[in-house]
Biopython code that builds the backbone (N, CA, C, O; Angstrom):
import numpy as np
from Bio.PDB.StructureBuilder import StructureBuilder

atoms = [
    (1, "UNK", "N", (-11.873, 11.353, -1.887)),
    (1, "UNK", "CA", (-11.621, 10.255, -0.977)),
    (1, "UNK", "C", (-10.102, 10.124, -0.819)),
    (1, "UNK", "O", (-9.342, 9.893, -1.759)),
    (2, "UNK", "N", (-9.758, 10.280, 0.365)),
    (2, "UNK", "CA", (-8.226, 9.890, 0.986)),
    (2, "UNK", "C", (-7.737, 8.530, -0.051)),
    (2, "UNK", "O", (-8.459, 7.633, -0.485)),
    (3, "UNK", "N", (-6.367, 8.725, -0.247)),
    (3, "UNK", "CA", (-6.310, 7.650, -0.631)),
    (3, "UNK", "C", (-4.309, 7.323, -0.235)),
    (3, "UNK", "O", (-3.310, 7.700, -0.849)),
    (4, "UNK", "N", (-4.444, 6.592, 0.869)),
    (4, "UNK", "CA", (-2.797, 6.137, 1.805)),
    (4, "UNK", "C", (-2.534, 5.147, 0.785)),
    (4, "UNK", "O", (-3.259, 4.866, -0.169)),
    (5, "UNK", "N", (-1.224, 4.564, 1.148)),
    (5, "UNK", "CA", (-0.836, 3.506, 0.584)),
    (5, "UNK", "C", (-0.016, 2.850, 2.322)),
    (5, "UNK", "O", (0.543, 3.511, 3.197)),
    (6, "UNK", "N", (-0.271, 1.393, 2.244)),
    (6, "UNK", "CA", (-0.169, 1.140, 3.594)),
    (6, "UNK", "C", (1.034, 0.468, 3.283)),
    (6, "UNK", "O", (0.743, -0.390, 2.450)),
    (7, "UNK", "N", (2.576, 0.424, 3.610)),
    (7, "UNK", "CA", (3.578, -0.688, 3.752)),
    (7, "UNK", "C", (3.010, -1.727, 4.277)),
    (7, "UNK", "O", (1.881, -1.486, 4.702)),
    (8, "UNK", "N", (3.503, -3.188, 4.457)),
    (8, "UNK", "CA", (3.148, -4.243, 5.247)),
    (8, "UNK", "C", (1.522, -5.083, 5.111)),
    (8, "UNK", "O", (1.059, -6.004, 5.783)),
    (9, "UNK", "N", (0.834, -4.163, 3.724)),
    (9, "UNK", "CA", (-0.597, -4.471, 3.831)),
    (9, "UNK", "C", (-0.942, -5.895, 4.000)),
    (9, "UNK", "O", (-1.903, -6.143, 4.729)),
    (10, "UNK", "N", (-0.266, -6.935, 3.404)),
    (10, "UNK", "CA", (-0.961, -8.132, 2.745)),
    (10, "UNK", "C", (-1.152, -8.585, 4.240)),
    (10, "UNK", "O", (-2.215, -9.166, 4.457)),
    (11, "UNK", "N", (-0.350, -8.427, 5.245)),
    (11, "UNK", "CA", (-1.345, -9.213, 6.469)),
    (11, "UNK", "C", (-1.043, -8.416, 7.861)),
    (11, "UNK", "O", (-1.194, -7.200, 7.983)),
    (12, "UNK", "N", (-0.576, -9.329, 8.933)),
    (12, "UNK", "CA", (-0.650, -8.579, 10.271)),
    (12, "UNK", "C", (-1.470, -7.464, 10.615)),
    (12, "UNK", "O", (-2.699, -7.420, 10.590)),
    (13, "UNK", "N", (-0.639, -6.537, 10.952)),
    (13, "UNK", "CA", (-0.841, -4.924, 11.489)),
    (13, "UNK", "C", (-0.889, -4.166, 10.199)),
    (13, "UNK", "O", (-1.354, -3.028, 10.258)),
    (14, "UNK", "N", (-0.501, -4.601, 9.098)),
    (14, "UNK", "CA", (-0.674, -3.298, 7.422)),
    (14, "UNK", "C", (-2.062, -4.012, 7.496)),
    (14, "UNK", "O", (-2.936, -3.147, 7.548)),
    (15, "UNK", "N", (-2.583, -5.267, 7.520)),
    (15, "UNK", "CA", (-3.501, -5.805, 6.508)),
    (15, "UNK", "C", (-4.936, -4.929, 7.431)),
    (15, "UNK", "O", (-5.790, -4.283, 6.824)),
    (16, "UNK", "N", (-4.925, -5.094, 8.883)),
    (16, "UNK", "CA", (-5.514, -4.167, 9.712)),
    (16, "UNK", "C", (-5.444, -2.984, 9.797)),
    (16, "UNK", "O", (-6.412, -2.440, 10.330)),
    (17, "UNK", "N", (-4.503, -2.257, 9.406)),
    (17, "UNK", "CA", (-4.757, -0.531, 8.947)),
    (17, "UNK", "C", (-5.129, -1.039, 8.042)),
    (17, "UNK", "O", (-6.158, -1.609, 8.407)),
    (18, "UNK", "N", (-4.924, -1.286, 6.731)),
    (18, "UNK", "CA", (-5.979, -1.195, 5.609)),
    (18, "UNK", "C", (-7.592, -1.274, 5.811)),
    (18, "UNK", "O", (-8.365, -0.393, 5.436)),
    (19, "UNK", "N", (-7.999, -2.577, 6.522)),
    (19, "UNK", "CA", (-9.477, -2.747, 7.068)),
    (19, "UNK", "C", (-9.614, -1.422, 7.908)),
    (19, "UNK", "O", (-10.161, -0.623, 7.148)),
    (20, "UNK", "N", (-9.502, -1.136, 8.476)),
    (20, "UNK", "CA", (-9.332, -0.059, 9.385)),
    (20, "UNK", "C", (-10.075, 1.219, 8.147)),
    (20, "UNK", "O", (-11.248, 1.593, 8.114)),
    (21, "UNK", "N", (-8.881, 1.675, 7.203)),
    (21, "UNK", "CA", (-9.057, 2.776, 6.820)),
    (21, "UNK", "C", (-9.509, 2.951, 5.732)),
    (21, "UNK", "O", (-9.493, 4.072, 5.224)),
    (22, "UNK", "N", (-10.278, 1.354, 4.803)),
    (22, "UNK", "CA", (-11.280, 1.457, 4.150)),
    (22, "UNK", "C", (-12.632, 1.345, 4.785)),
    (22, "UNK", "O", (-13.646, 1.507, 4.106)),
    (23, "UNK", "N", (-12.703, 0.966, 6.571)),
    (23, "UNK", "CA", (-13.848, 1.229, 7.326)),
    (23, "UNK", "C", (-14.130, 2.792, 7.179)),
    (23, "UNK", "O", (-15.295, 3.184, 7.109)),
    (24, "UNK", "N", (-13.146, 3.611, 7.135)),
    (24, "UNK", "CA", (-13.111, 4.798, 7.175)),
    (24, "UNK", "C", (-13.346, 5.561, 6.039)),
    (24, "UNK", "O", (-13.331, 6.791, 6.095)),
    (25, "UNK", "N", (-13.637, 4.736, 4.661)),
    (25, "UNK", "CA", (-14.225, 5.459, 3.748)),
    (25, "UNK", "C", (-12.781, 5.424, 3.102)),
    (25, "UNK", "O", (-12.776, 6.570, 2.652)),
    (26, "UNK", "N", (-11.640, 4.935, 2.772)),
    (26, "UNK", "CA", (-10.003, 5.340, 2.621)),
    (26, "UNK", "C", (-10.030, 3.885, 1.201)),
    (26, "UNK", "O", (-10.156, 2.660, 1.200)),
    (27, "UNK", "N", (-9.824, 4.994, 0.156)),
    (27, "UNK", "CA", (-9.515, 3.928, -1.030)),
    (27, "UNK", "C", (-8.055, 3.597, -0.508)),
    (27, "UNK", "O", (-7.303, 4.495, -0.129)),
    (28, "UNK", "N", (-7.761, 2.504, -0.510)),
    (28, "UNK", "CA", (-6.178, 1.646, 0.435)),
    (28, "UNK", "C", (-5.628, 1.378, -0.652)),
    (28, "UNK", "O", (-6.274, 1.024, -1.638)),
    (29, "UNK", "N", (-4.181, 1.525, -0.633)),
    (29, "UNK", "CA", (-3.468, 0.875, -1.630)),
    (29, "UNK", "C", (-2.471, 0.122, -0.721)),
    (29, "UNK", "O", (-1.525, 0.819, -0.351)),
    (30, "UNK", "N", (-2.486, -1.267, -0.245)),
    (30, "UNK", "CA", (-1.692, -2.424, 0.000)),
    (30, "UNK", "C", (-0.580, -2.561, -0.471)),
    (30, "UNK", "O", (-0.655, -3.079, -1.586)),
    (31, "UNK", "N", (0.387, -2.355, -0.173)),
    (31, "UNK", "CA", (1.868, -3.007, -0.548)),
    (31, "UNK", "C", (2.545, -3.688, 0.204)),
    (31, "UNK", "O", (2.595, -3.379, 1.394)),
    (32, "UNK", "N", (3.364, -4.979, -0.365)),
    (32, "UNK", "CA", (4.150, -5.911, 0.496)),
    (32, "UNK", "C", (5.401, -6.257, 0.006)),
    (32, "UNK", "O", (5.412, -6.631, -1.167)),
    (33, "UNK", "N", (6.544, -6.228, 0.649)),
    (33, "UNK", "CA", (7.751, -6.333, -0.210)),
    (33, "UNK", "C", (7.545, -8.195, -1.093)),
    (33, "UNK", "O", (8.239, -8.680, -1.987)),
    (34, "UNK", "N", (6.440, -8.749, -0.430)),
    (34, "UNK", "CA", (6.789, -10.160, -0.887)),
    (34, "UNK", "C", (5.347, -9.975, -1.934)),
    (34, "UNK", "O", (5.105, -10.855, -2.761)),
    (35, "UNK", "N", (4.623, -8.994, -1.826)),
    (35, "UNK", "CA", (3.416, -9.211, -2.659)),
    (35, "UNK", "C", (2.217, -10.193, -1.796)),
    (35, "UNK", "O", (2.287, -10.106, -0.570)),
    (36, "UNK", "N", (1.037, -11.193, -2.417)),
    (36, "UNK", "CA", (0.003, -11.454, -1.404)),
    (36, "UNK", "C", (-0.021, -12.384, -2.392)),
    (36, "UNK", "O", (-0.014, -13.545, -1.983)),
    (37, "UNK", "N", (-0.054, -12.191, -3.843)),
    (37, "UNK", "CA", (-0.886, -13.342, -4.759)),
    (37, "UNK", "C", (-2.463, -12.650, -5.098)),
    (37, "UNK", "O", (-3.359, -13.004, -5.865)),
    (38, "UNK", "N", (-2.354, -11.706, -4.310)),
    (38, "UNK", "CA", (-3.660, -10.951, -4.464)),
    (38, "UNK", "C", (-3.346, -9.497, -5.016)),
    (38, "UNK", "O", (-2.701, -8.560, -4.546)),
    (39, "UNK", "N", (-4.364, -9.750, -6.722)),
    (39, "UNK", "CA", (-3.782, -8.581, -7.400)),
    (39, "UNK", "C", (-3.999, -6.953, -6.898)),
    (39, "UNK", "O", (-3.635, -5.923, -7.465)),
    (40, "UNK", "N", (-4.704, -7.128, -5.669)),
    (40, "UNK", "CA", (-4.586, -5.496, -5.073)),
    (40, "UNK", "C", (-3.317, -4.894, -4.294)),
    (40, "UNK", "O", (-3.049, -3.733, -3.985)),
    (41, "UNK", "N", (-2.564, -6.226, -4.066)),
    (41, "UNK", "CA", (-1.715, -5.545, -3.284)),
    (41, "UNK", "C", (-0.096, -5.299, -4.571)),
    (41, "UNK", "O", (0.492, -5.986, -5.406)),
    (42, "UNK", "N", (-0.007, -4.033, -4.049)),
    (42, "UNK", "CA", (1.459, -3.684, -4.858)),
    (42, "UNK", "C", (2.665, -4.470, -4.443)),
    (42, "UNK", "O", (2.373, -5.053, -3.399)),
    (43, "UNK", "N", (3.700, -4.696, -4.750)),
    (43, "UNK", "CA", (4.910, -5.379, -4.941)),
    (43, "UNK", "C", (5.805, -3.997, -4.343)),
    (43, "UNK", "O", (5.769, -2.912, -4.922)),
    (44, "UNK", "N", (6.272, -4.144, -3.612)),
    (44, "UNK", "CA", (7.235, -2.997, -2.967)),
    (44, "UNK", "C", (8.143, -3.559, -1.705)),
    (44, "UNK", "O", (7.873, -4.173, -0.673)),
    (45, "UNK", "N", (9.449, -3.004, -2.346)),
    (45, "UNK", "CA", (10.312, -3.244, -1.172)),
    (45, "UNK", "C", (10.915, -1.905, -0.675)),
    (45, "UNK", "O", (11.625, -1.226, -1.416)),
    (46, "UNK", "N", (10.590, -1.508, 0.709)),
    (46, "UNK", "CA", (10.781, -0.008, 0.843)),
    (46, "UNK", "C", (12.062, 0.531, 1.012)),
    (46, "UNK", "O", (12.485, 1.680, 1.139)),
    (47, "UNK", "N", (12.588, -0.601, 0.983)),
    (47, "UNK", "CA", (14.511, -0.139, 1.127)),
    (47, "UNK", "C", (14.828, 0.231, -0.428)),
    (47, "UNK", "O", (16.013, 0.256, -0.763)),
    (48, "UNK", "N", (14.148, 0.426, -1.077)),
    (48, "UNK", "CA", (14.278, 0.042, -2.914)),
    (48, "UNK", "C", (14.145, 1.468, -3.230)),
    (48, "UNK", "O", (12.963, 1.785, -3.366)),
    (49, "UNK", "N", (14.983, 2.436, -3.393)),
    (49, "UNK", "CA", (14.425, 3.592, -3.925)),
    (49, "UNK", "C", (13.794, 3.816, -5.396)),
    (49, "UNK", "O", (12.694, 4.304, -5.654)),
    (50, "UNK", "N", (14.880, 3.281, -6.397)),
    (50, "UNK", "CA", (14.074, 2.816, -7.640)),
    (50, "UNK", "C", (12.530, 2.075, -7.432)),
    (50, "UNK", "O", (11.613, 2.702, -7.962)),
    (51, "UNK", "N", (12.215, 1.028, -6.842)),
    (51, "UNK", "CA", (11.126, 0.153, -6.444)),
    (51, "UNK", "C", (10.070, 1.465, -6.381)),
    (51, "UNK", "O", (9.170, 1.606, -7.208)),
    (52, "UNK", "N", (10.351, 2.537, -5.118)),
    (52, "UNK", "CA", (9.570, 3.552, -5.249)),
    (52, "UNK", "C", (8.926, 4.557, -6.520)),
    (52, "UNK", "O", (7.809, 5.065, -6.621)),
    (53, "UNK", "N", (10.134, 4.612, -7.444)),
    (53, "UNK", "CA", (9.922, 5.381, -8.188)),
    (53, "UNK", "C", (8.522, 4.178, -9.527)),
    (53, "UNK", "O", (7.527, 4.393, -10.219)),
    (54, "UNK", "N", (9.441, 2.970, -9.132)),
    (54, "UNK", "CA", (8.196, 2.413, -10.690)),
    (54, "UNK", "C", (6.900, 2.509, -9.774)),
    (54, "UNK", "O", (5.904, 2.971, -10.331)),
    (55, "UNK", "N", (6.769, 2.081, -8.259)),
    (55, "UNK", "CA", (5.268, 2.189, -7.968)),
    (55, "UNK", "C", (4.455, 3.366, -8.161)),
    (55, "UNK", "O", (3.315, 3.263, -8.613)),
    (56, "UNK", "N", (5.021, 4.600, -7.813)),
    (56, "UNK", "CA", (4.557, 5.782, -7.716)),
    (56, "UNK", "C", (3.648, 6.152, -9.332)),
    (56, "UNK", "O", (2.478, 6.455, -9.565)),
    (57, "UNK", "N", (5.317, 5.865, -10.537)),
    (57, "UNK", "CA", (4.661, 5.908, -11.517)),
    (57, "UNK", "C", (4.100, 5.111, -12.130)),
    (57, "UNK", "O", (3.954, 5.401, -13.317)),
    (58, "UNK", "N", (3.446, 3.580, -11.600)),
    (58, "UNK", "CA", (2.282, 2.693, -12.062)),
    (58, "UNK", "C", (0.746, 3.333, -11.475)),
    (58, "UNK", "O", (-0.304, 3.427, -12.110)),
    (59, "UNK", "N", (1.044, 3.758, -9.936)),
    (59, "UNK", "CA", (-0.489, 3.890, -9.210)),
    (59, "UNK", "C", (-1.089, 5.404, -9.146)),
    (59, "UNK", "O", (-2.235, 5.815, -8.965)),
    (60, "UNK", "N", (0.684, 6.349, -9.462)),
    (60, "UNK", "CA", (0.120, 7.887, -9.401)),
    (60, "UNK", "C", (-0.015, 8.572, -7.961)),
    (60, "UNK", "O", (-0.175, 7.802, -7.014)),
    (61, "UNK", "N", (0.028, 9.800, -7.733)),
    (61, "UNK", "CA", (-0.017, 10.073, -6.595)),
    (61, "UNK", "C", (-1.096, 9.628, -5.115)),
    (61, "UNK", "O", (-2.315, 9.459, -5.140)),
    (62, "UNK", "N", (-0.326, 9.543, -4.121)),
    (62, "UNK", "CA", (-1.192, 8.987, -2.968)),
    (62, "UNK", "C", (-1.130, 10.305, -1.812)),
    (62, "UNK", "O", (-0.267, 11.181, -1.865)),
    (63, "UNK", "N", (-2.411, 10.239, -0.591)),
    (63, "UNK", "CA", (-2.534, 11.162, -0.027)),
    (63, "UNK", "C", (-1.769, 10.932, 1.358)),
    (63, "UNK", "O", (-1.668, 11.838, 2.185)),
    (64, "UNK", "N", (-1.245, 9.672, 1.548)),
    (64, "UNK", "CA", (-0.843, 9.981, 3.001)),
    (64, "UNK", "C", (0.278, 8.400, 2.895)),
    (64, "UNK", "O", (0.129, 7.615, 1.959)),
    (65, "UNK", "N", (1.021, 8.234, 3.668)),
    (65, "UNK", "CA", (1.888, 6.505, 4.031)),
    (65, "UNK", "C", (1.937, 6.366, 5.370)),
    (65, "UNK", "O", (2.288, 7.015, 6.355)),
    (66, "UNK", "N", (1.265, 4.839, 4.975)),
    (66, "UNK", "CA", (1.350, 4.397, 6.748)),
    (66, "UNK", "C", (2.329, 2.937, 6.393)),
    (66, "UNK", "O", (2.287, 2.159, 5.441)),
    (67, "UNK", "N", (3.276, 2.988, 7.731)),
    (67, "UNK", "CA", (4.039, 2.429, 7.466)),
    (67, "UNK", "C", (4.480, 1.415, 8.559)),
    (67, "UNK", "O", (5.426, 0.655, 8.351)),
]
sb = StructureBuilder()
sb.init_structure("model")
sb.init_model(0)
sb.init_chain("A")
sb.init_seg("    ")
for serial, (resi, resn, name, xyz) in enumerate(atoms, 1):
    if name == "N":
        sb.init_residue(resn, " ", resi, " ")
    sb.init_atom(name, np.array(xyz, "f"), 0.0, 1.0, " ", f" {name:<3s}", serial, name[0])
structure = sb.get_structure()
């Protein structure tokens, strides 16, 4: 199973690709630079290169970024 990690997930247009591409069978990994309060979504600020490196090595490799 695909598995993206979406920038912007916790609402708008990320939170809709996510619905979107777990319609599609797509384990989603949600990230928001502000977070949701909701423990699925990751904590990421994408200007953060470090930020990148602790998410990568908390969640492990992902198959695709929508951004």
């Amino acid at each position: 199973m695909p598995t993206p990690l979406v920038t912007g997930g916790a609402s708008g247009i990320g939170a809709a690709a996510c619905a979107a591409l777990r319609a599609a069978d797509h384990e989603v990994i949600p990230a928001d630079v502000t977070g949701s309060g909701d423990d699925e979504v990751v904590t990421l600020d994408v200007a953060d290169e470090t930020a990148w490196a602790e998410v990568f090595d908390r969640i492990g490799p992902v198959d695709g970024l929508v951004n």
